[in-house]
N, C-alpha and C positions, 0 to 999 in steps of 0.2 A: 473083235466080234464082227461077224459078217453083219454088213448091211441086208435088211429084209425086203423085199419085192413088195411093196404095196399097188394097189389098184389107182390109178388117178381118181380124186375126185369126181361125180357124174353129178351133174345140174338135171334135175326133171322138173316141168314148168307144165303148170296144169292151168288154163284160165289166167287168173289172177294171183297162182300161187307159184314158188317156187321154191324145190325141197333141192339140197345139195346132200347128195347121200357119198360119205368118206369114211373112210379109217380110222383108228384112235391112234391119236399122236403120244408123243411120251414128251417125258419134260428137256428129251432133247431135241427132239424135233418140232417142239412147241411156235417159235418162229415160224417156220416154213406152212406149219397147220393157220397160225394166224392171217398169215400172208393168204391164205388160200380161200381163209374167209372173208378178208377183207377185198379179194376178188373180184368174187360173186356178189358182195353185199351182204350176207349172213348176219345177223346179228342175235340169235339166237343158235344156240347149240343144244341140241336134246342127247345127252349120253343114256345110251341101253346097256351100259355093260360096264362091270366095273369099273373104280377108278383108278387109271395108267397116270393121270397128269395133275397137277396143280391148275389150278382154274382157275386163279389169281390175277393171271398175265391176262387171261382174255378178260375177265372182268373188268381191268385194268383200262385195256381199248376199246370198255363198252359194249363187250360181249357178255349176252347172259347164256349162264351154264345152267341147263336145268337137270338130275338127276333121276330116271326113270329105267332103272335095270331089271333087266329079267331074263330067263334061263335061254342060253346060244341054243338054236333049233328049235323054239319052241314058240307057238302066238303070245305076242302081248296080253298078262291079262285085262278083265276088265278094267282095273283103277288105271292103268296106261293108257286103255283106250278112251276112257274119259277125259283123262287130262290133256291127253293127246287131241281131241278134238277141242278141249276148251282152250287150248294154245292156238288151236287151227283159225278158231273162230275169232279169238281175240287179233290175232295178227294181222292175219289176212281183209280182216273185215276192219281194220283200225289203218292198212297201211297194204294195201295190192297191191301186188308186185313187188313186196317184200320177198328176201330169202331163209328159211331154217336151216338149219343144216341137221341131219344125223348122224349119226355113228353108233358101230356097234366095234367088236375088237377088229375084222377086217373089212366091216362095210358091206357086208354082200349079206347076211340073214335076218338079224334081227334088226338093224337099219330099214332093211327093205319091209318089215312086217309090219313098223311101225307107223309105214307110212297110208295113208287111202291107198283100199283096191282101185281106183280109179286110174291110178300113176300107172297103168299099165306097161309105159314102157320101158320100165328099168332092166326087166331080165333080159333085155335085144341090149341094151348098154352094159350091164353088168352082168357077165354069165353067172353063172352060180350063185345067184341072187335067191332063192325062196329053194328050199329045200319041201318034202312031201308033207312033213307038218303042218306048212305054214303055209301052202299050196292049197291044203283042204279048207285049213281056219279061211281062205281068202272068199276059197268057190262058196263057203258057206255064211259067208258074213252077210247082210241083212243091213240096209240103214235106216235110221231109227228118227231120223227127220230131226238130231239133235243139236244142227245148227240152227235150224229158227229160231228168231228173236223179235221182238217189238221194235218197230224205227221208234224213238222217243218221238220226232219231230211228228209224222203222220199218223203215228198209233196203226198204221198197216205191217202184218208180218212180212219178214222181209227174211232170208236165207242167205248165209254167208254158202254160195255154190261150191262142192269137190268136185 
């Protein structure tokens, strides 16, 4: 079986956050995908797209696999994009300068959709990264100010920043 051409791994670092957007590994290349996450630091993996792999082995080294698939060329819908921020916001705001990582099957569309329009720089890193669907969903997204939360400590609102 020929070996396939994947994309390397591409690190985007926004503020305090850092999204590693790759490919979906299979369960032989499972090692090499671990290694790549244990890299960068990753320790969360958000899968957009079916499942190719056992998620076992990363659980295994402390990896969480979270499940949130949805159709290749198309925006995330709403329930993604909620859970996708409430990950955003738990993370980020629990532990800066932490990494997720995404994947969709080759890393380039619906990884990249999943992520804040704000990551702007992915498409100059990864060509073929947002397709005309998911181009519009972006120029048209809207944010909803649904990271703010109460400090317990001050009772002042406080904003986990995209």
């Amino acid at each position: 079986m020929a070996r396939m051409n994947r994309p390397a791994p591409v690190e985007v670092s926004y503020k305090h956050m850092r999204f590693l957007i790759t490919h979906n590994p299979t369960n032989a290349s499972l090692g090499t995908f671990i290694e790549d996450l244990k890299k960068y630091g990753a320790t969360t993996v958000v899968r957009v797209c079916d499942v190719t792999y056992d998620k076992a082995p990363l659980e295994k080294d402390g990896i969480t696999v979270v499940d949130w698939p949805f159709d290749d060329g198309a925006p995330p819908p709403g329930k993604v994009v909620e859970d996708w921020l409430s990950l955003v916001k738990a993370k980020f705001c629990e532990a800066p300068g932490s990494c997720v990582a995404v994947h969709c099957v080759a890393g380039l569309g619906r990884a990249r959709a999943s992520d804040d329009p704000t990551l702007s720089p992915l498409p100059r890193k990864r060509r073929g990264a947002i397709n005309s669907k998911q181009l519009t969903y972006l120029e048209k997204y809207r944010p909803k100010q649904r990271l703010r939360f109460k400090d317990p400590h001050t009772h002042k609102t406080r904003c986990c920043v995209m």
